[in-house]
mmCIF file as gemmi writes it, N, C-alpha and C atoms, coordinates in Angstrom:
data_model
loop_
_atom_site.group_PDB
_atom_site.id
_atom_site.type_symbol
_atom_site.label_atom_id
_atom_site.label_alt_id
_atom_site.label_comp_id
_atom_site.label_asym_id
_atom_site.label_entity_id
_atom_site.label_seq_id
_atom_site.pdbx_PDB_ins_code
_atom_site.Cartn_x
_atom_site.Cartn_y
_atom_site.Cartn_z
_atom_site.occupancy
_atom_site.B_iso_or_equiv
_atom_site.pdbx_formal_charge
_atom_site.auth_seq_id
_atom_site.auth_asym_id
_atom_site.pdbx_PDB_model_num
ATOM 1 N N . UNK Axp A 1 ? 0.844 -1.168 0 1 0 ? 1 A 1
ATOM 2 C CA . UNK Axp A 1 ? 0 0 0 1 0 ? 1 A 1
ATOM 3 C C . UNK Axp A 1 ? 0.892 1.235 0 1 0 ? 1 A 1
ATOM 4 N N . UNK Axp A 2 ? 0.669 2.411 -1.07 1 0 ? 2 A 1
ATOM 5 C CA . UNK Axp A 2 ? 1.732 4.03 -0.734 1 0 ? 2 A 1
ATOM 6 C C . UNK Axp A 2 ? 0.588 4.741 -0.628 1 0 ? 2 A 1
ATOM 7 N N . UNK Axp A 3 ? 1.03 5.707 -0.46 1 0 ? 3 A 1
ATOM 8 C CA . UNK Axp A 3 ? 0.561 7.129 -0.229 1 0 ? 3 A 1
ATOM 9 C C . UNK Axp A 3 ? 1.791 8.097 -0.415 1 0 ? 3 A 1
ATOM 10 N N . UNK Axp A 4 ? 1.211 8.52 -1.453 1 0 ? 4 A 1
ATOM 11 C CA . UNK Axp A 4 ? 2.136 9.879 -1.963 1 0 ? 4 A 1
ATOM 12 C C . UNK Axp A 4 ? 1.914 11.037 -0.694 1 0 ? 4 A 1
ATOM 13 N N . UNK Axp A 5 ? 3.671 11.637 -0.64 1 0 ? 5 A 1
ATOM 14 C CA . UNK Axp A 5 ? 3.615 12.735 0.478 1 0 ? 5 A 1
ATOM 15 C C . UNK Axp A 5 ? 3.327 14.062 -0.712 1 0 ? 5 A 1
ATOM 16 N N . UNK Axp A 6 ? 2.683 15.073 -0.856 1 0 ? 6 A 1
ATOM 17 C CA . UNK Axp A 6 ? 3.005 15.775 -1.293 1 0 ? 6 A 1
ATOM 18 C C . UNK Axp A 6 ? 3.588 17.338 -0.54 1 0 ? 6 A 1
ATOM 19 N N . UNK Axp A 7 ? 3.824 18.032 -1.007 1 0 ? 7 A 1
ATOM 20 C CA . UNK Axp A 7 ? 4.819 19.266 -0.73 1 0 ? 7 A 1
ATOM 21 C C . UNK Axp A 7 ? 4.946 19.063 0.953 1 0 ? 7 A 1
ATOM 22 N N . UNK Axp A 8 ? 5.465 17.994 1.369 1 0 ? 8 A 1
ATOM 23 C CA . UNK Axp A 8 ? 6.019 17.532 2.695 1 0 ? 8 A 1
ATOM 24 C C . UNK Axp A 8 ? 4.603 17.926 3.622 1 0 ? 8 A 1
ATOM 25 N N . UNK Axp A 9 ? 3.592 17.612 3.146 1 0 ? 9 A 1
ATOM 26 C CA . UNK Axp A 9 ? 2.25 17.445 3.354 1 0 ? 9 A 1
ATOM 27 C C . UNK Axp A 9 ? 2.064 15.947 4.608 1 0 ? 9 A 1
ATOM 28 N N . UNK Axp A 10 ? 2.973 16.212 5.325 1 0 ? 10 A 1
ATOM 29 C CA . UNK Axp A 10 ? 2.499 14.173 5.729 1 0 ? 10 A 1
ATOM 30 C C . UNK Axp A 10 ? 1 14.096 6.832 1 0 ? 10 A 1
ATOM 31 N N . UNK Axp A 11 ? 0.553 15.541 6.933 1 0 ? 11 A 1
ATOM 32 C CA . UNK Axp A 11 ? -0.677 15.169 7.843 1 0 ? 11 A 1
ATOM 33 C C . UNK Axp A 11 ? -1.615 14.393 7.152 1 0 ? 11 A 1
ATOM 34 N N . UNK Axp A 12 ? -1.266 15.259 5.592 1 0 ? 12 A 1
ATOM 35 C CA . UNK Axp A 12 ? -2.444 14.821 4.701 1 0 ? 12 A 1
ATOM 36 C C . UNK Axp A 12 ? -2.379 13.216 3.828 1 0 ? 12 A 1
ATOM 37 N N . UNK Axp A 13 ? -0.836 12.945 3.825 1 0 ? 13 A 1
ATOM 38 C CA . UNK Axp A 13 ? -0.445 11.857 3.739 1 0 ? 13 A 1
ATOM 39 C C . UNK Axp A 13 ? -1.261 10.69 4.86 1 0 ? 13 A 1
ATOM 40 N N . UNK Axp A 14 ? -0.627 10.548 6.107 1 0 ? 14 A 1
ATOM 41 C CA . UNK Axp A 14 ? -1.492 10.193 7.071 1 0 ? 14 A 1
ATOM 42 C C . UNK Axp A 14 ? -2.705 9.875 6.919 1 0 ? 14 A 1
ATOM 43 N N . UNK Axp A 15 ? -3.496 10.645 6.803 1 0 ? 15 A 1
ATOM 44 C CA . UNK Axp A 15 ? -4.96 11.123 6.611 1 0 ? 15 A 1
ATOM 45 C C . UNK Axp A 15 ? -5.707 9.951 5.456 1 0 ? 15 A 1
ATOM 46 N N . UNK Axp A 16 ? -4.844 10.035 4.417 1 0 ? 16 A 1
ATOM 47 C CA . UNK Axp A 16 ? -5.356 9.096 3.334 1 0 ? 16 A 1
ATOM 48 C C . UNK Axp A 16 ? -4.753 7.542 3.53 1 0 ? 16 A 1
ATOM 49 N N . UNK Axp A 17 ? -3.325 7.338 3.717 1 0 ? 17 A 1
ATOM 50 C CA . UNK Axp A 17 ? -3.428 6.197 4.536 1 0 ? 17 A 1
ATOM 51 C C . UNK Axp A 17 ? -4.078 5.514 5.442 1 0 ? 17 A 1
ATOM 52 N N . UNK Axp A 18 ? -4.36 6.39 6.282 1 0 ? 18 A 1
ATOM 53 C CA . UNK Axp A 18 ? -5.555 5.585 7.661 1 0 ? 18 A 1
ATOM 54 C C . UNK Axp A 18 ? -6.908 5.273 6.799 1 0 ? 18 A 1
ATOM 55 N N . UNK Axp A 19 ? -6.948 6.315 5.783 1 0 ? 19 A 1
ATOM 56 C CA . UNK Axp A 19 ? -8.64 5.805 4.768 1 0 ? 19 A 1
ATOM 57 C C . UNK Axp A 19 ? -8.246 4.742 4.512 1 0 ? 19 A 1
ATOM 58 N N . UNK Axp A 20 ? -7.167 4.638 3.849 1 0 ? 20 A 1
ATOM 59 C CA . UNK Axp A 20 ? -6.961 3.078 3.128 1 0 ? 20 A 1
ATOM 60 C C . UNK Axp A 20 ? -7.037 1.718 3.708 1 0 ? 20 A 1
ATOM 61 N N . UNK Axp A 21 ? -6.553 2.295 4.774 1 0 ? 21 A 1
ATOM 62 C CA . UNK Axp A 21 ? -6.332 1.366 6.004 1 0 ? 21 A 1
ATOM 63 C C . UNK Axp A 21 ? -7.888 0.737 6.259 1 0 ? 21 A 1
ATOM 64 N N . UNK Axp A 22 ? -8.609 1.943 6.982 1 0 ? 22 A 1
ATOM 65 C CA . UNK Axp A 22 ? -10.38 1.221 7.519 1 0 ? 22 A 1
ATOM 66 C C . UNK Axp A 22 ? -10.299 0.706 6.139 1 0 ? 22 A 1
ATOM 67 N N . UNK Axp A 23 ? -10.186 1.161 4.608 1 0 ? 23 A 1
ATOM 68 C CA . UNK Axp A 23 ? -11.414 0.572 3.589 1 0 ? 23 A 1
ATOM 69 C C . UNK Axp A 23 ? -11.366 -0.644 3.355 1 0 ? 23 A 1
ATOM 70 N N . UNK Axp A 24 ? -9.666 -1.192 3.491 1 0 ? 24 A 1
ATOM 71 C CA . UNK Axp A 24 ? -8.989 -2.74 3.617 1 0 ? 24 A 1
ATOM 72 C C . UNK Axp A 24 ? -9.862 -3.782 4.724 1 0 ? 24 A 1
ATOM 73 N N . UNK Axp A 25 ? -9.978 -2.929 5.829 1 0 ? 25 A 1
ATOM 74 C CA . UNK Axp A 25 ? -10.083 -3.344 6.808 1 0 ? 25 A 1
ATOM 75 C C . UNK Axp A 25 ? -9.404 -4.14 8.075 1 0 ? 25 A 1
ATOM 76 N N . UNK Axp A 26 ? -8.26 -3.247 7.792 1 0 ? 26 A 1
ATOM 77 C CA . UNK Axp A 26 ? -7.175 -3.712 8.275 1 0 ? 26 A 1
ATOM 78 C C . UNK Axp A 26 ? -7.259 -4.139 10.082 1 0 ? 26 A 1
ATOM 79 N N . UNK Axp A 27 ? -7.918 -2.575 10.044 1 0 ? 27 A 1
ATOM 80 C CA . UNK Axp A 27 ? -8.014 -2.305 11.841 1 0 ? 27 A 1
ATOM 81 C C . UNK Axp A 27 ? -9.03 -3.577 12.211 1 0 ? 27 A 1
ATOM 82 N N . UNK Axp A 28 ? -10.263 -3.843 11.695 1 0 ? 28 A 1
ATOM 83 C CA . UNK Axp A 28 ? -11.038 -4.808 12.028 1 0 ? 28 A 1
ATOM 84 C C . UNK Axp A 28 ? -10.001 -6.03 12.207 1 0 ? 28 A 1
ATOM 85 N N . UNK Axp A 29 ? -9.497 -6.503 11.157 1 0 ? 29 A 1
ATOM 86 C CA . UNK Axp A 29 ? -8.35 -7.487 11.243 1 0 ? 29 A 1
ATOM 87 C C . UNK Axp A 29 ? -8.141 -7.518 12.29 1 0 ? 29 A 1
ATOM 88 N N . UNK Axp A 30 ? -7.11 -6.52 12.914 1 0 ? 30 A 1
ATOM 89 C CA . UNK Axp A 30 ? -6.28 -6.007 13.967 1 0 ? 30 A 1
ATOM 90 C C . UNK Axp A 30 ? -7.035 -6.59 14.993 1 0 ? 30 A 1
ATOM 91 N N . UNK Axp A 31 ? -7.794 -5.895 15.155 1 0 ? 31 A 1
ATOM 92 C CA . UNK Axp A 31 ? -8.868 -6.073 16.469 1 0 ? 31 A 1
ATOM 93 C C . UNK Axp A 31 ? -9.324 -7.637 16.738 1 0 ? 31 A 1
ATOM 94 N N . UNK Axp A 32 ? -9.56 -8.114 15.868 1 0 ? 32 A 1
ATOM 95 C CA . UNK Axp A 32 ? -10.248 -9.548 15.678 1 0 ? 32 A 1
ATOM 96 C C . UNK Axp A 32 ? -8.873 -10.38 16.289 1 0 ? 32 A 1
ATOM 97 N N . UNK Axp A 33 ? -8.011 -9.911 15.548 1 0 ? 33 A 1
ATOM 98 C CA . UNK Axp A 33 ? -6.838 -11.131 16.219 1 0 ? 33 A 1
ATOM 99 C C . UNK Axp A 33 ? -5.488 -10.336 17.22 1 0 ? 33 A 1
ATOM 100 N N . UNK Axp A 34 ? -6.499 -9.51 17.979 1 0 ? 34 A 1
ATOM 101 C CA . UNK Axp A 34 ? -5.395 -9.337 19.453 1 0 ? 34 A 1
ATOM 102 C C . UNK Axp A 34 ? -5.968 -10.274 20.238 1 0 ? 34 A 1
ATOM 103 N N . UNK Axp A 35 ? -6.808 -11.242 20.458 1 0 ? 35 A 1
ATOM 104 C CA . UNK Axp A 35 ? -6.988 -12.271 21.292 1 0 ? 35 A 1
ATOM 105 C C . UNK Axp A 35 ? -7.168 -13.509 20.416 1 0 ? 35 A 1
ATOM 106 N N . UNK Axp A 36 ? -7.246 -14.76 21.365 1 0 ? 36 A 1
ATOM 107 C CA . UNK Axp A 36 ? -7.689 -15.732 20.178 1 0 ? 36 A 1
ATOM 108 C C . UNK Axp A 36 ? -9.033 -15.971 20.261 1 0 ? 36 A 1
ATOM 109 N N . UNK Axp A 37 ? -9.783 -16.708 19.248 1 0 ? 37 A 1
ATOM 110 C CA . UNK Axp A 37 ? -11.04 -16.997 18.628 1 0 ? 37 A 1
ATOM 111 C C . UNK Axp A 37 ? -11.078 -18.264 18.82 1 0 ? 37 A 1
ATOM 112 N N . UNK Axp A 38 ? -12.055 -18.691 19.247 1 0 ? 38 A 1
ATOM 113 C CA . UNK Axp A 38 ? -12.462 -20.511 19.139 1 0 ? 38 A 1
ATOM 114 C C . UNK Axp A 38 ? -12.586 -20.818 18.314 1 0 ? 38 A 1
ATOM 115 N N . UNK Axp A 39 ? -12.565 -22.078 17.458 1 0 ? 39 A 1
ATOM 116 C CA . UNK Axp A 39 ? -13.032 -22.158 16.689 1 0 ? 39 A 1
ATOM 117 C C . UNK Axp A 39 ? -14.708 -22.275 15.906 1 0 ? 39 A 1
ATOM 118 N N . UNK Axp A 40 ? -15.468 -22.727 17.17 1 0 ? 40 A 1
ATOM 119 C CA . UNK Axp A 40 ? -16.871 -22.68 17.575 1 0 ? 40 A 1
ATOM 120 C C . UNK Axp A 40 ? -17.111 -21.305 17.303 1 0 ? 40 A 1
ATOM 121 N N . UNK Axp A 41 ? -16.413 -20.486 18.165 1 0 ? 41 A 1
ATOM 122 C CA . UNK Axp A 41 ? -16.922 -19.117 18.077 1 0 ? 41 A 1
ATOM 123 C C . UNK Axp A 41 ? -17.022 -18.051 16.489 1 0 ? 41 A 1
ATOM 124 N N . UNK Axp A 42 ? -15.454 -18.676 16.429 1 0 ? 42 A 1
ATOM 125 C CA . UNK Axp A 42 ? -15.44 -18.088 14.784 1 0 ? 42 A 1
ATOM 126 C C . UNK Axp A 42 ? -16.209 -18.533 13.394 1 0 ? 42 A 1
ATOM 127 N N . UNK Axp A 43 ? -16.723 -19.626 13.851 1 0 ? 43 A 1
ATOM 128 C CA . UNK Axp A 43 ? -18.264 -20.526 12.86 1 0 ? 43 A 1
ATOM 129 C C . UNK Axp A 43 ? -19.394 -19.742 13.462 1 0 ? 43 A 1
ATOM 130 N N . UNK Axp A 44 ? -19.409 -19.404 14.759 1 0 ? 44 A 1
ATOM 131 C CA . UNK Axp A 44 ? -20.75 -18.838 15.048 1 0 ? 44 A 1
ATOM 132 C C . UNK Axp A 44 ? -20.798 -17.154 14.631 1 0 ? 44 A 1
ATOM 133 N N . UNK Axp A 45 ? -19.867 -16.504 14.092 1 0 ? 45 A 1
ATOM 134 C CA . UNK Axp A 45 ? -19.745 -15.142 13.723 1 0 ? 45 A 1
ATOM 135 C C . UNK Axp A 45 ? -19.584 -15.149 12.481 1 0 ? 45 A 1
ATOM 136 N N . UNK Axp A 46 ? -18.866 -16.342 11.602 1 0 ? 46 A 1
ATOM 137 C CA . UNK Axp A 46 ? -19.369 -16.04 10.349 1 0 ? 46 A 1
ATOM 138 C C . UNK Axp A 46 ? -20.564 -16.17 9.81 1 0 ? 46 A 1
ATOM 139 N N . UNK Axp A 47 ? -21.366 -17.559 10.84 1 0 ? 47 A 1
ATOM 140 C CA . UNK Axp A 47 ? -22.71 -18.077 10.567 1 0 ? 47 A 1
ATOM 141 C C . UNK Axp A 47 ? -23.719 -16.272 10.68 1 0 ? 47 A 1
ATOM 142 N N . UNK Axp A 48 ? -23.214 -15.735 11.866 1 0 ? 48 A 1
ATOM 143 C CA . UNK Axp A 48 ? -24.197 -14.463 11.915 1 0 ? 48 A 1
ATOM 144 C C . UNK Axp A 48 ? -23.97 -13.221 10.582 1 0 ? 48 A 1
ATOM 145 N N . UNK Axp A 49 ? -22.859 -13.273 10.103 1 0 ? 49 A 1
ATOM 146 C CA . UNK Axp A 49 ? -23.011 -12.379 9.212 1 0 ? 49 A 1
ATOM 147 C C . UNK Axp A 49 ? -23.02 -13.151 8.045 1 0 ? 49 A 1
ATOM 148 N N . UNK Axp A 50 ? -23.066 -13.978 7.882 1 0 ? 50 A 1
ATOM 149 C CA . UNK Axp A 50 ? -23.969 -14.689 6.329 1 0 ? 50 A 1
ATOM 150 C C . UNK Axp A 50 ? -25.592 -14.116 7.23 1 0 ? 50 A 1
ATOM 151 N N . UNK Axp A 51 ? -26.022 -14.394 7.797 1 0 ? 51 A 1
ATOM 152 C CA . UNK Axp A 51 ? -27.724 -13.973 7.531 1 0 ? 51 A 1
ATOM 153 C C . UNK Axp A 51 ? -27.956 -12.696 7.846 1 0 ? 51 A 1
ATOM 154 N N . UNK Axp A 52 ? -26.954 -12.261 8.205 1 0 ? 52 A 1
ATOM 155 C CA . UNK Axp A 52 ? -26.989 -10.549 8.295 1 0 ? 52 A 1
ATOM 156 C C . UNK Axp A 52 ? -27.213 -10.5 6.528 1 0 ? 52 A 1
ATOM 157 N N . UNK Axp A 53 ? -25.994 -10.814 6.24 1 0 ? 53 A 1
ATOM 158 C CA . UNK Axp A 53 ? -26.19 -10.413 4.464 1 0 ? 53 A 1
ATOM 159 C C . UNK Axp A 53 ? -27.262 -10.909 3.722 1 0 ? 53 A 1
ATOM 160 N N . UNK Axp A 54 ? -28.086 -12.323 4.41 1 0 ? 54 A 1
ATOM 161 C CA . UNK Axp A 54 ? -28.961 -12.541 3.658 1 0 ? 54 A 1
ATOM 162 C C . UNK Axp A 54 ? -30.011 -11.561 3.556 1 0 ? 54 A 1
ATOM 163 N N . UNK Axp A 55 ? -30.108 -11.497 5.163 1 0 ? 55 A 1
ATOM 164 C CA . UNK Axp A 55 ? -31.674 -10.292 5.408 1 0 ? 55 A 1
ATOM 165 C C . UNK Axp A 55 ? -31.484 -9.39 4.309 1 0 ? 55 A 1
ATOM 166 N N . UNK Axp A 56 ? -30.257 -8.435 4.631 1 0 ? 56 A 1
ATOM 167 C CA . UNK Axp A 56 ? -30.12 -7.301 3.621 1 0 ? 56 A 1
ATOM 168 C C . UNK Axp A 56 ? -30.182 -7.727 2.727 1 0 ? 56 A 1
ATOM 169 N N . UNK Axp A 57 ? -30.173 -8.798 1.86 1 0 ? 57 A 1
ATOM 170 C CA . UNK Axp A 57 ? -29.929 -8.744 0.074 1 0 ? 57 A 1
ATOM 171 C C . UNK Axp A 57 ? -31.848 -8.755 0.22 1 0 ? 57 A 1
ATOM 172 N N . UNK Axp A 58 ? -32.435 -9.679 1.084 1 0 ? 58 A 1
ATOM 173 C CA . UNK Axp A 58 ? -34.099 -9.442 1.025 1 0 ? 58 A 1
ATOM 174 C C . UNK Axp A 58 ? -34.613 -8.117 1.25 1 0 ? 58 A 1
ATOM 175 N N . UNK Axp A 59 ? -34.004 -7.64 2.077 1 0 ? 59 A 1
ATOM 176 C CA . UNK Axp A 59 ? -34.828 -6.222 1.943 1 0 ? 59 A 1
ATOM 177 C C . UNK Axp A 59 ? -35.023 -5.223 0.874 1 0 ? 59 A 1
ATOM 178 N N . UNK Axp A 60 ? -33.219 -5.272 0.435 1 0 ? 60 A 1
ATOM 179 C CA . UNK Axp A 60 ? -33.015 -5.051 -0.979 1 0 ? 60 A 1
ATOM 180 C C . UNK Axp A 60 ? -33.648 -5.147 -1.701 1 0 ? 60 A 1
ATOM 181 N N . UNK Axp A 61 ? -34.114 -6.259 -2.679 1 0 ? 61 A 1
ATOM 182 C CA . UNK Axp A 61 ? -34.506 -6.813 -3.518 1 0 ? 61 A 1
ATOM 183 C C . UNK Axp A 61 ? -36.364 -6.652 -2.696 1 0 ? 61 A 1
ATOM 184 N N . UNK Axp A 62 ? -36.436 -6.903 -1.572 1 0 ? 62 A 1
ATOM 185 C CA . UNK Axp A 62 ? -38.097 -6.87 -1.59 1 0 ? 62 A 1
ATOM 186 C C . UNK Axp A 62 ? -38.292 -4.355 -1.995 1 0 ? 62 A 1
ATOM 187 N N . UNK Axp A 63 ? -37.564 -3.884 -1.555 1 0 ? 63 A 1
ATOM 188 C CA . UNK Axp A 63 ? -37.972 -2.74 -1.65 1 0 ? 63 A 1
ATOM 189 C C . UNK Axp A 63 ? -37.449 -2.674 -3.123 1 0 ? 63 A 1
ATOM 190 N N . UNK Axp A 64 ? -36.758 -3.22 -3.723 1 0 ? 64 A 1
ATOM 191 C CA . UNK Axp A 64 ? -36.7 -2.998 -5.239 1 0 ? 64 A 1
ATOM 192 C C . UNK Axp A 64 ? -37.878 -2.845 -6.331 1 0 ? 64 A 1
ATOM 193 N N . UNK Axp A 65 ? -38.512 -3.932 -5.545 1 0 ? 65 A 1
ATOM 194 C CA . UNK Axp A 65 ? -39.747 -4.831 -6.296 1 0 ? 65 A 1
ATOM 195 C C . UNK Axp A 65 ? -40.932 -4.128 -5.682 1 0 ? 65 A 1
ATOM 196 N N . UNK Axp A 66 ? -40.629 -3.317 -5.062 1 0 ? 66 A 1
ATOM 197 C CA . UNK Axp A 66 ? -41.783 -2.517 -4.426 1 0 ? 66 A 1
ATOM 198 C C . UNK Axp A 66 ? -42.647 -3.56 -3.653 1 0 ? 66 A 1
ATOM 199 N N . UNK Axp A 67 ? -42.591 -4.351 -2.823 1 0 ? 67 A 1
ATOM 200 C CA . UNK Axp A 67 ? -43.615 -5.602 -1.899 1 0 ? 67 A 1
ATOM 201 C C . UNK Axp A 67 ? -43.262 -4.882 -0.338 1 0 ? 67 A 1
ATOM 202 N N . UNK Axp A 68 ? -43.339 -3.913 -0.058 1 0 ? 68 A 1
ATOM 203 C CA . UNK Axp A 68 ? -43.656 -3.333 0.861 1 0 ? 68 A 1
ATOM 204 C C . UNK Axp A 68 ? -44.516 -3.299 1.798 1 0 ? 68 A 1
């Protein structure tokens, strides 16, 4: 990953790195593995955000279709 400094600009440098950083999702990473995860546990958190995503793709698609 770079980030151009420009005219010795590094706040603004900074600034767009750390964007890059959350959009990767680096920090989540981070966070997730300063402790360890069960393995139980880590099936039961992917299991929750698969139906997180399912709901949303239904809501999606039901307000698309107008069935409100």
């Amino acid at each position: 990953m770079q980030v151009i400094v420009r005219d010795n600009n590094v706040d603004q440098a900074l600034r767009a790195l750390k964007k890059k950083l959350q959009r990767e999702g680096v920090y989540r990473e981070m966070k997730m593995r300063r402790f360890y995860e069960k393995p139980s546990e880590k099936r039961a958190r992917n299991q929750a955000a698969a139906v997180r995503r399912a709901r949303k793709l239904d809501r999606k698609r039901a307000e698309r279709d107008g069935v409100r």
